[in-house]
GUPA-939938 format. One record per residue (C-alpha): y, z, x; residue in three letters; chain. Coordinates in nm, 3 decimals. Each point is the difference from the previous one (the first is absolute). Example, Ala and Ser with C-alpha at 12.3 -4.5 7.8 and 13.67 -1.06 7.14 Angstrom:
<sites>
<<-0.450; 0.780; 1.230>; 'ala'; 'A'>
<<0.344; -0.066; 0.137>; 'ser'; 'A'>
</sites>
This chain:
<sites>
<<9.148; 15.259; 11.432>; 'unk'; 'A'>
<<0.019; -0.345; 0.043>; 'unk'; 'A'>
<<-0.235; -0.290; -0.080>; 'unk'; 'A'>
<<-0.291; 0.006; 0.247>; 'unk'; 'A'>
<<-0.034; -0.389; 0.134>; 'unk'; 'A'>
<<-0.273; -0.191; -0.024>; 'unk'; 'A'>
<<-0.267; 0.012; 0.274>; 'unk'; 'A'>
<<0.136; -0.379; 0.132>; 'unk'; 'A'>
<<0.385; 0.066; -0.048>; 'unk'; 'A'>
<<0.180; -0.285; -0.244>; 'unk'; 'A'>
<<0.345; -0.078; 0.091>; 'unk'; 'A'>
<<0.156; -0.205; -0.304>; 'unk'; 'A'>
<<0.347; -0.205; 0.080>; 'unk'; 'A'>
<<0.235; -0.182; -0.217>; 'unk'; 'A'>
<<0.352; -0.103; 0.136>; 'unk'; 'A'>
<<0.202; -0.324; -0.026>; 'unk'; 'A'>
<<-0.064; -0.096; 0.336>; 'unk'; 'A'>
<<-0.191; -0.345; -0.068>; 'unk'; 'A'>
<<-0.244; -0.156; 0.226>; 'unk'; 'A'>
<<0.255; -0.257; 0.165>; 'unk'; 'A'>
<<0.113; 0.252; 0.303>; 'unk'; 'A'>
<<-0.236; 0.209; 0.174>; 'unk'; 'A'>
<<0.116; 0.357; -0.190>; 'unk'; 'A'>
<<-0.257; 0.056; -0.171>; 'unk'; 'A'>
<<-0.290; -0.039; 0.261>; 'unk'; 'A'>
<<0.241; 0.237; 0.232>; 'unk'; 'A'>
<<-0.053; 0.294; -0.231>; 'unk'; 'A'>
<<-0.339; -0.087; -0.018>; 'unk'; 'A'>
<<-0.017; -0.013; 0.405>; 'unk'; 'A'>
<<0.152; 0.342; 0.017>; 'unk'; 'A'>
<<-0.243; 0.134; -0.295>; 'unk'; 'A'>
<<-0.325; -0.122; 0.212>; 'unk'; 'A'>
<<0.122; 0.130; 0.316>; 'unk'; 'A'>
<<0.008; 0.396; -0.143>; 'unk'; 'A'>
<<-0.297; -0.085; -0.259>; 'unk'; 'A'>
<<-0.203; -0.243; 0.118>; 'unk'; 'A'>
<<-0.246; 0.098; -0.337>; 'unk'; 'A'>
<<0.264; -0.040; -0.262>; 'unk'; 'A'>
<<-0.054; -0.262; -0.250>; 'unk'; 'A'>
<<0.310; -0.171; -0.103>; 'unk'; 'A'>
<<0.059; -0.130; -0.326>; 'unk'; 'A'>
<<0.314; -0.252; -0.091>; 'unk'; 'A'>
<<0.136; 0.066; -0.311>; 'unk'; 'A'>
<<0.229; -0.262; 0.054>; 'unk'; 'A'>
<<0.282; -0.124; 0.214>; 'unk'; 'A'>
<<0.154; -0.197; -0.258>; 'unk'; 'A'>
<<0.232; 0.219; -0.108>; 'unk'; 'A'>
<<0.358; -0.146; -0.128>; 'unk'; 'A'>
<<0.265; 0.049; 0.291>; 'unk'; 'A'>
<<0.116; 0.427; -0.025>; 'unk'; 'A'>
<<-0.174; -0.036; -0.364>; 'unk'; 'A'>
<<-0.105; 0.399; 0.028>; 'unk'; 'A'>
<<-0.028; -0.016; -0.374>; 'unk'; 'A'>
<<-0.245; -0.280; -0.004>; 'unk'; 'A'>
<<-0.169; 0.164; 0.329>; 'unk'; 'A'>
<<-0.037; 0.343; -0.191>; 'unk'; 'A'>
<<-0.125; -0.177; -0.300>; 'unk'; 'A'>
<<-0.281; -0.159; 0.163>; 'unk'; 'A'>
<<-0.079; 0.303; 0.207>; 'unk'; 'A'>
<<-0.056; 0.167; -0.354>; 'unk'; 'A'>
<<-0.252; -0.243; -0.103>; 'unk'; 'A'>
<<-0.210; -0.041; 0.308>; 'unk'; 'A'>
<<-0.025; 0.337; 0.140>; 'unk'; 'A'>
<<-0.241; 0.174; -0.341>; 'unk'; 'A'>
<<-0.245; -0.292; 0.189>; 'unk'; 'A'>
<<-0.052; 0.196; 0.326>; 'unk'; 'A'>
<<-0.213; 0.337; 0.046>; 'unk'; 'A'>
<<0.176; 0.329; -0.014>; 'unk'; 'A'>
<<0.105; 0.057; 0.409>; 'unk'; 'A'>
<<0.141; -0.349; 0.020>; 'unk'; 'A'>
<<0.272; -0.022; 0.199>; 'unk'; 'A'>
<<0.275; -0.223; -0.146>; 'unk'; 'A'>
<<0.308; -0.171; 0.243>; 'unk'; 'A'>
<<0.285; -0.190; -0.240>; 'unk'; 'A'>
<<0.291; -0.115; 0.215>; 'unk'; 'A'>
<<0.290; -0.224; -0.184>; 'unk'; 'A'>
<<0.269; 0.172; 0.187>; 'unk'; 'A'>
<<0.336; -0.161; -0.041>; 'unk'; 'A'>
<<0.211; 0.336; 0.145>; 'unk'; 'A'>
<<-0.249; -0.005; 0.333>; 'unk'; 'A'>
<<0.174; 0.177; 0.266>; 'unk'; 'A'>
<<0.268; 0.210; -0.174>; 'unk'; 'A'>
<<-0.017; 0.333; -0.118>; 'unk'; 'A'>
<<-0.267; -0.061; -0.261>; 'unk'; 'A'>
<<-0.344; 0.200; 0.045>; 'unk'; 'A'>
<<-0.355; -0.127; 0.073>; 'unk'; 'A'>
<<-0.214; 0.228; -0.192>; 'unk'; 'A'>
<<-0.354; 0.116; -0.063>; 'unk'; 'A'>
<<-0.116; 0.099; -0.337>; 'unk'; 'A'>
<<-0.355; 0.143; -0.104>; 'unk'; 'A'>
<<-0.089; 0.030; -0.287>; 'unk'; 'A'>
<<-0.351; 0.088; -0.149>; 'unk'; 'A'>
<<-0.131; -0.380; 0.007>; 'unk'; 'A'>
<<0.134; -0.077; 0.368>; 'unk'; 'A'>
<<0.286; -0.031; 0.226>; 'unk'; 'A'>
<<0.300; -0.265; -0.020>; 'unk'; 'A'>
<<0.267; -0.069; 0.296>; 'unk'; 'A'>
<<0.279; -0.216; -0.050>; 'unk'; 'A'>
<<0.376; 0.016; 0.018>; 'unk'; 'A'>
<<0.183; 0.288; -0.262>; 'unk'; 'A'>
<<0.141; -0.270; -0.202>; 'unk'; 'A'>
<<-0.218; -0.031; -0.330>; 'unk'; 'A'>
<<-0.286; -0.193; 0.121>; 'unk'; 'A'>
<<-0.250; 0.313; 0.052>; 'unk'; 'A'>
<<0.126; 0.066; -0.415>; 'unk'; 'A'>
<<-0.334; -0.186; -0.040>; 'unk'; 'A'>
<<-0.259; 0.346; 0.098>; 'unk'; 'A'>
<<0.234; 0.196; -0.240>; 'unk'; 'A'>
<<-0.063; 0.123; -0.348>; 'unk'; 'A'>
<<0.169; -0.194; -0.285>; 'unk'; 'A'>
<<0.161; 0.394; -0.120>; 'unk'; 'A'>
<<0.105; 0.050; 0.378>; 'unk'; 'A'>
<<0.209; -0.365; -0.023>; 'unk'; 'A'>
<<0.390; -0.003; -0.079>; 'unk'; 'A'>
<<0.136; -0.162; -0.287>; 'unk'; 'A'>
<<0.202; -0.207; 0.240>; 'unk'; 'A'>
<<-0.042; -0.001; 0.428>; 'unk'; 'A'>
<<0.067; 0.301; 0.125>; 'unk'; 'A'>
<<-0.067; 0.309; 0.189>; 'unk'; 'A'>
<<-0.288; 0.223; -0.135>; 'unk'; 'A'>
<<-0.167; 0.296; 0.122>; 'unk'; 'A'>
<<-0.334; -0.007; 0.177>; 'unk'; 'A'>
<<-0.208; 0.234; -0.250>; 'unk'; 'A'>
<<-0.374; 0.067; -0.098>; 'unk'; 'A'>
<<-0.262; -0.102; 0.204>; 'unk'; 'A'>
<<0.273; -0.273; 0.208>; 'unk'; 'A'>
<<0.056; 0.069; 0.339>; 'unk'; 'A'>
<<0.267; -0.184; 0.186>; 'unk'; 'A'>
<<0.048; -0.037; 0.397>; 'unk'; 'A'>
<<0.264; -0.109; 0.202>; 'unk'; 'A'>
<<-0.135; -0.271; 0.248>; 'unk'; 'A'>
<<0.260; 0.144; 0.284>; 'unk'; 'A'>
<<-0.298; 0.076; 0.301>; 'unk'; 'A'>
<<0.099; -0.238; 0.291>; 'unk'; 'A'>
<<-0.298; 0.097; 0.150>; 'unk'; 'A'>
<<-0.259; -0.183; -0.282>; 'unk'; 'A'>
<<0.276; -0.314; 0.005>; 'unk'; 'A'>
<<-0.039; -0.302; 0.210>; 'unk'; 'A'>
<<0.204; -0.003; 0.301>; 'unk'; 'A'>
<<0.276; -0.165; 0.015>; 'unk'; 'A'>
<<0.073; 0.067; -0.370>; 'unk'; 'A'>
<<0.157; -0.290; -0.140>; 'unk'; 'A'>
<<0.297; 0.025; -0.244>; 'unk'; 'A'>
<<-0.118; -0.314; -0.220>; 'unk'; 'A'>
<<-0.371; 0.032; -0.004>; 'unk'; 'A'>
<<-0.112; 0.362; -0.090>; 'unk'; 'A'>
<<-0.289; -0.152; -0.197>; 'unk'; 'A'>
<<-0.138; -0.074; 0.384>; 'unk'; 'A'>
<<0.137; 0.298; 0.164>; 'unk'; 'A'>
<<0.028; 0.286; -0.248>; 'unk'; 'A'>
<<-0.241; -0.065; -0.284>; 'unk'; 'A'>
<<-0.290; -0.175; 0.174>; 'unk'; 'A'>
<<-0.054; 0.271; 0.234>; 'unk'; 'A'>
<<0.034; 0.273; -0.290>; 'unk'; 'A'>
<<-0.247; -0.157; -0.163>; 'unk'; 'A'>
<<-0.238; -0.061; 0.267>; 'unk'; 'A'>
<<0.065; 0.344; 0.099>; 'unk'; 'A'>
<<-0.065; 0.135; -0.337>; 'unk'; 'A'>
<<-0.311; -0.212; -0.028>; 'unk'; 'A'>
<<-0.211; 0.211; 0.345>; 'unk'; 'A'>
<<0.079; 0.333; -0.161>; 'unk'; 'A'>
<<0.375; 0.061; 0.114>; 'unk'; 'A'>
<<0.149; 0.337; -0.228>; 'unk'; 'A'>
<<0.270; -0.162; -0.165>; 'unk'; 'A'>
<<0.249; 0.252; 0.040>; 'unk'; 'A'>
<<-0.038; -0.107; 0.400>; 'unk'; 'A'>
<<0.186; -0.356; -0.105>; 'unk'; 'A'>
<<0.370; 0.226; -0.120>; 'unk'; 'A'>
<<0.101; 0.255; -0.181>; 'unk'; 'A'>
<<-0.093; 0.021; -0.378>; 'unk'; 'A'>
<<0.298; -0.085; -0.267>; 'unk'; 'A'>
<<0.078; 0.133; -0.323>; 'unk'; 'A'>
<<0.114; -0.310; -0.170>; 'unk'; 'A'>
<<-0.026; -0.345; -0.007>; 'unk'; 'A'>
<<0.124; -0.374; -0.156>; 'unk'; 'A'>
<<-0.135; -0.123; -0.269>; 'unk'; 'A'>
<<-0.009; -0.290; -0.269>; 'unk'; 'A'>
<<-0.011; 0.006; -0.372>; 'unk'; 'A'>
<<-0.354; -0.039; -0.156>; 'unk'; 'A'>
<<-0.095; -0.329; -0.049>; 'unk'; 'A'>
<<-0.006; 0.004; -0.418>; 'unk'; 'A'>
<<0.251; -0.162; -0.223>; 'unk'; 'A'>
<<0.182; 0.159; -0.236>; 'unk'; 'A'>
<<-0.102; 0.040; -0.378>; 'unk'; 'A'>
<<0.282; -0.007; -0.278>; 'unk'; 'A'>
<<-0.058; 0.191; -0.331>; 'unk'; 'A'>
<<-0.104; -0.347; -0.133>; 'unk'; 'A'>
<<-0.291; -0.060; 0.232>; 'unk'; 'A'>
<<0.222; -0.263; 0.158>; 'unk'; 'A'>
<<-0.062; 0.025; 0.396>; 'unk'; 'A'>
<<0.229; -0.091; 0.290>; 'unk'; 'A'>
<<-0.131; -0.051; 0.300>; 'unk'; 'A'>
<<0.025; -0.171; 0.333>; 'unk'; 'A'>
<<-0.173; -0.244; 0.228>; 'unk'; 'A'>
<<-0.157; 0.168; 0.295>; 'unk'; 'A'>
<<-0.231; -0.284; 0.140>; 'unk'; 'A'>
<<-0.050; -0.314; 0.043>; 'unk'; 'A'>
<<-0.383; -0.134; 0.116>; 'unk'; 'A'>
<<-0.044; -0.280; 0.218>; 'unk'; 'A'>
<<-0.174; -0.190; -0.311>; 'unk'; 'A'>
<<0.331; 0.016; -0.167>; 'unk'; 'A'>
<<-0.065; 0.262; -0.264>; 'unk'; 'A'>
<<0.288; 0.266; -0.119>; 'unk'; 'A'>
<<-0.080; 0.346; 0.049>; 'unk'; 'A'>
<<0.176; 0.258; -0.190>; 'unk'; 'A'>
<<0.086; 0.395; -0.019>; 'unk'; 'A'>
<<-0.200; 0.009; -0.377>; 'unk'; 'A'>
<<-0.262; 0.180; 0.034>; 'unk'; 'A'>
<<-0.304; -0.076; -0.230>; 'unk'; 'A'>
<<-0.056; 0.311; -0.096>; 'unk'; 'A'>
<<0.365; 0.042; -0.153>; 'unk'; 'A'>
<<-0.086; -0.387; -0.210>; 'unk'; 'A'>
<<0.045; 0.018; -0.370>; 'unk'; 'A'>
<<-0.277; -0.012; -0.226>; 'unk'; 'A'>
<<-0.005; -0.393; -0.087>; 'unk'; 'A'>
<<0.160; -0.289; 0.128>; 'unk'; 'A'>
<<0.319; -0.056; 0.145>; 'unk'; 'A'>
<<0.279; -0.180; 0.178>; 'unk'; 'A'>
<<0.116; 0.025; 0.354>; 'unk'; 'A'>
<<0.381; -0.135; 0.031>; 'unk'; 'A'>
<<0.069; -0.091; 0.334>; 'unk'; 'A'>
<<0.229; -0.267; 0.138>; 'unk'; 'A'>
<<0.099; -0.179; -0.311>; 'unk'; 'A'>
<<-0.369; -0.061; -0.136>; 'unk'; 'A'>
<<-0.166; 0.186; -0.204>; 'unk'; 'A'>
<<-0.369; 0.100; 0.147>; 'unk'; 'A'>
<<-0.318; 0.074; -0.241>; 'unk'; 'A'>
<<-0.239; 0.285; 0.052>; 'unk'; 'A'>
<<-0.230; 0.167; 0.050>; 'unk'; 'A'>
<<-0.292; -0.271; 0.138>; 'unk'; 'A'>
<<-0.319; 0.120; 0.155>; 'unk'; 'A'>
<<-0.066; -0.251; 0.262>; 'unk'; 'A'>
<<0.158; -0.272; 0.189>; 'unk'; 'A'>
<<-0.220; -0.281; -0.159>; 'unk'; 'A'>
<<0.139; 0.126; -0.363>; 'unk'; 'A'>
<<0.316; -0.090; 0.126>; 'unk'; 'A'>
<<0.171; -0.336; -0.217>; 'unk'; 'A'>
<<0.320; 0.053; 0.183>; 'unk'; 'A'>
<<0.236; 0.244; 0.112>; 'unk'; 'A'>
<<-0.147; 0.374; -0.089>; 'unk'; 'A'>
<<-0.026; 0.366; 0.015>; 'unk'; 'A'>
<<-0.288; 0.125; 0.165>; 'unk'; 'A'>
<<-0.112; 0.359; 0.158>; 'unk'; 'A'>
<<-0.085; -0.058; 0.387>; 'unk'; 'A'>
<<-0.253; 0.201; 0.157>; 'unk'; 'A'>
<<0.235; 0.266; 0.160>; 'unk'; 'A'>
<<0.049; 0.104; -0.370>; 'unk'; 'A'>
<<0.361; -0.166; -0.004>; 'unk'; 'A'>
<<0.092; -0.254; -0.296>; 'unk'; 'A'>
<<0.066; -0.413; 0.192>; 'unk'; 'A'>
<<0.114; -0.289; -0.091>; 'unk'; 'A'>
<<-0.222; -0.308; 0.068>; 'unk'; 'A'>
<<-0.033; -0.381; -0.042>; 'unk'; 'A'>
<<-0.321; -0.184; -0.049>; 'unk'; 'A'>
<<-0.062; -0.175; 0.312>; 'unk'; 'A'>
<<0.436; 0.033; 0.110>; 'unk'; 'A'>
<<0.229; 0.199; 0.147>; 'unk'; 'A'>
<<0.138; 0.226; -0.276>; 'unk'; 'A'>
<<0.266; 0.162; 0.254>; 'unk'; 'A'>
<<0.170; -0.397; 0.073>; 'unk'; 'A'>
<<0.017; -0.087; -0.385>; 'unk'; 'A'>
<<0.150; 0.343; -0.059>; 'unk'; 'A'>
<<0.193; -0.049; 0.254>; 'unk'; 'A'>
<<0.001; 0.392; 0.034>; 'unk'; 'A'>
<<-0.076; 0.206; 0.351>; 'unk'; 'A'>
<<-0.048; 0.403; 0.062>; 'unk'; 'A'>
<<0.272; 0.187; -0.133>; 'unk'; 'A'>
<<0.057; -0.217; -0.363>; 'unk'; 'A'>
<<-0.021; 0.124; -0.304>; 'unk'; 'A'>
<<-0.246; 0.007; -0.251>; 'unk'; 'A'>
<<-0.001; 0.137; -0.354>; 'unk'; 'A'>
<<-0.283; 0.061; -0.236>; 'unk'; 'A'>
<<-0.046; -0.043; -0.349>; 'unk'; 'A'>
<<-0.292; 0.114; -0.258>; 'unk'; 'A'>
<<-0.042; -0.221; -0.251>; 'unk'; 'A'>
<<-0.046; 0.138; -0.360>; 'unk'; 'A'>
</sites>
């Protein structure tokens, strides 16, 4: 069964749309106009250019936040209007739409997730719908905005009580991303990637705190060798290793930017070190 939604429906959405143009407030338009009680929540909109890694990363740490029912849009879309799908899944927590291109790997189990991008089966408690009913798209359905015209009406729809096998037919697989967790050698050394950058400069990686040696350690990223692990920002002397909030080990500068004097962006490497 899926999750029942909340008595005032919560539509979350995260794309990489910005607030320049007027994208954003479209989907929101077309939202009101089917659920004129749905609550809308930005995730964000600051999403890197067709970053879906960054996109699903963030949907991973925002959406344990919402009650169980929420329903959860995430369009960074760079292969809008070919032959890629625009899916539903539920899950037991609540329903995510978004193109079938990795972003939605965020609602999935870690032991569901490839070891590298690829096709998976939809198993357990997953369902997974095609978004192929013109009937609950906007009309004229436009080849470069489905986030107005495909997703924002399946969500709305979704939101007043819609049965979601109405929206397509259900599928039996789907794309997905790896897990965000480095890798661990036999030595305890970690390598690991960066998968965010915040706007207050600071360095988010793939470490996970609950994979962190016992002790301290070193964090080798872009020539310099970072210190860890610190417990707050203000016990910060310079460049160092502390875990964020969403559980994932960062790199932060006292008062700077940590990402400009690494001179490092999403997608470098980073390699950990214990320290005997």
């Amino acid at each position: 069964m899926p999750p029942r939604p909340s008595e005032v429906p919560i539509i979350t959405l995260t794309t990489d749309f910005g607030l320049t143009d007027a994208y954003v407030g479209q989907m929101k338009g077309v939202i009101l106009g089917i659920s004129p009680d749905a609550r809308i929540v930005d995730i964000t909109h600051e999403i890197r250019s067709q970053q879906i890694q960054q996109a699903a990363f963030l949907t991973q740490t925002a959406w344990p936040a919402f009650p169980q029912g929420t329903i959860h849009v995430a369009v960074v879309d760079p292969g809008v209007g070919t032959e890629r799908r625009a899916i539903l899944l539920q899950t037991d927590q609540g329903s995510f739409l978004g193109p079938d291109n990795g972003v939605l790997s965020a609602a999935l189990p870690d032991d569901t997730r490839p070891a590298t991008a690829s096709v998976i089966p939809a198993s357990g408690s997953l369902r997974v719908f095609e978004l192929s009913n013109e009937v609950y798209m906007r009309q004229p359905t436009s080849a470069t905005f489905h986030g107005r015209d495909i997703f924002a009406p399946a969500a709305a729809h979704l939101s007043i009580g819609l049965d979601p096998a109405e929206l397509g037919s259900p599928l039996t697989e789907l794309n997905a991303l790896p897990p965000f967790r480095a890798a661990r050698g036999e030595d305890g050394t970690m390598t690991g990637q960066v998968v965010h950058v915040d706007r207050y400069g600071n360095v988010v990686t793939d470490i996970r705190s609950a994979d962190l040696p016992e002790g301290s350690f070193s964090i080798e990223v872009a020539g310099h060798s970072v210190p860890g692990p610190y417990r707050t920002f203000a016990d910060l002397e310079g460049l160092g290793a502390i875990v964020g909030s969403s559980q994932f080990l960062g790199i932060a500068a006292p008062e700077g930017d940590a990402a400009k004097i690494l001179e490092i962006d999403i997608g470098g490497p980073v390699r950990l070190r214990p320290r005997s």
